[in-house]
N, C-alpha and C positions, 0 to 999 in steps of 0.2 A: 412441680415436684413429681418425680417417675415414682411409681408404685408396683409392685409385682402383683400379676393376678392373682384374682382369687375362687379356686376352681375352676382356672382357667378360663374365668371371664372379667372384665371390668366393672370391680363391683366397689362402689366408695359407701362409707357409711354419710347416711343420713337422718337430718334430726328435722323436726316438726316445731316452728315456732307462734308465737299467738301476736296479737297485733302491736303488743307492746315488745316484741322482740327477747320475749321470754321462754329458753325450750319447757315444752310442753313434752310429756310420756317421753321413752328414750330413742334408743338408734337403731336403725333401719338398715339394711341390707339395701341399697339403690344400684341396679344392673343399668349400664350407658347402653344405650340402645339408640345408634343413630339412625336404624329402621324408623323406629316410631316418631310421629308427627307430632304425639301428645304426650306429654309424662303422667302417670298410672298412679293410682294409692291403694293398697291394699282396702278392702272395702270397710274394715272394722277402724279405721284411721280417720274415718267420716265424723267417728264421733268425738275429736281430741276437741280441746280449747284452741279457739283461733282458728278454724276449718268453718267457712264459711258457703252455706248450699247458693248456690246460684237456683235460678228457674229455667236452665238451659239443660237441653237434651245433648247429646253426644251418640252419633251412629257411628257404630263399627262393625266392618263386616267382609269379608270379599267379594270381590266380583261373580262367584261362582253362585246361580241363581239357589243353588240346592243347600246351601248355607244360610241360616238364618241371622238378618241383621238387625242388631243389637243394640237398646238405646241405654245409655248410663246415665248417670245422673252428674253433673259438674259441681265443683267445688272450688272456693279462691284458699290457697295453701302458700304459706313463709316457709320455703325447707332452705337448709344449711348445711353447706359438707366441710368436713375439717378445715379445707383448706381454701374455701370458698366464701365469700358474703352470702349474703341473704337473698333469695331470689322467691319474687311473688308469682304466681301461677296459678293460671285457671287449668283445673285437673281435674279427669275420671274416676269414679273409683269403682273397681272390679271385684267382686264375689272371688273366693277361692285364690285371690291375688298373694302370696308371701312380701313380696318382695317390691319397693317402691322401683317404676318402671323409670326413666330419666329420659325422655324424647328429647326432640329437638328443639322444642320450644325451652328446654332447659338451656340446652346447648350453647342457645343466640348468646354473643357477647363471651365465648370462651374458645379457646383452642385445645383442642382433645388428640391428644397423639396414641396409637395402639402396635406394639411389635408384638403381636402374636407369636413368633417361633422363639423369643426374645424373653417371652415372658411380663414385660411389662408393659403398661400406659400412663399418662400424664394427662390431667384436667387443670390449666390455670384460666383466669381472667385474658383475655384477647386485648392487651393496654400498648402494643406494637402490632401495626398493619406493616408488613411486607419482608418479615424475616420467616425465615423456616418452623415449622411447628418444633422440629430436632432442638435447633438452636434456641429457641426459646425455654426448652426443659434443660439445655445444658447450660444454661447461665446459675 
């Protein structure tokens, strides 16, 4: 399904579910970020039902020694986007965060199309290896 941007970025809503596959609090603003390795939760998101703490650290930081690297704390998360199932994930969550971040470990198992001067992107399920990302949103 093509989507038009939103503020000029790839933002799909997202919801937060608990283990019995029941939304928990509401929708989320989630930016596709095929930068990020990891997908982000706003830090106040840590406390819904069904967010589960791990005892695992997470360092983030860059290469530049004069930057300070940063440990978060991990979390196991059900998020759901409209037009998506349910995907379980181990994820960060970040202080001062708005916005659920959507990395790549979200990504695995979907095909994401973006025409930026176009205005729009597409996020479905990846259930055809070897057609165009185009043609899969034009069916």
């Amino acid at each position: 399904m093509l989507r038009p941007l939103r503020r000029g970025m790839p933002i799909v809503d997202v919801v937060f579910l608990n283990r019995r596959l029941q939304l928990v609090g509401g929708a989320w603003d989630g930016l596709i970020d095929t930068g990020a390795e990891q997908t982000a939760i706003p830090w106040k998101c840590r406390k819904l039902s069904g967010v589960a703490r791990t005892r695992d650290l997470t360092t983030l930081g860059g290469f530049d020694p004069r930057v300070p690297r940063r440990k978060y704390p991990t979390y196991i998360v059900v998020l759901k986007t409209p037009s998506l199932g349910p995907v379980k994930l181990k994820v960060i969550a970040i202080p001062r965060r708005r916005t659920v971040l959507l990395g790549r470990d979200f990504l695995k198992g979907h095909v994401f199309a973006y025409d930026g001067p176009n205005g729009w992107f597409g996020l479905r399920r990846s259930a055809r290896v070897g057609k165009s990302a185009k043609k899969l949103f034009d069916e």
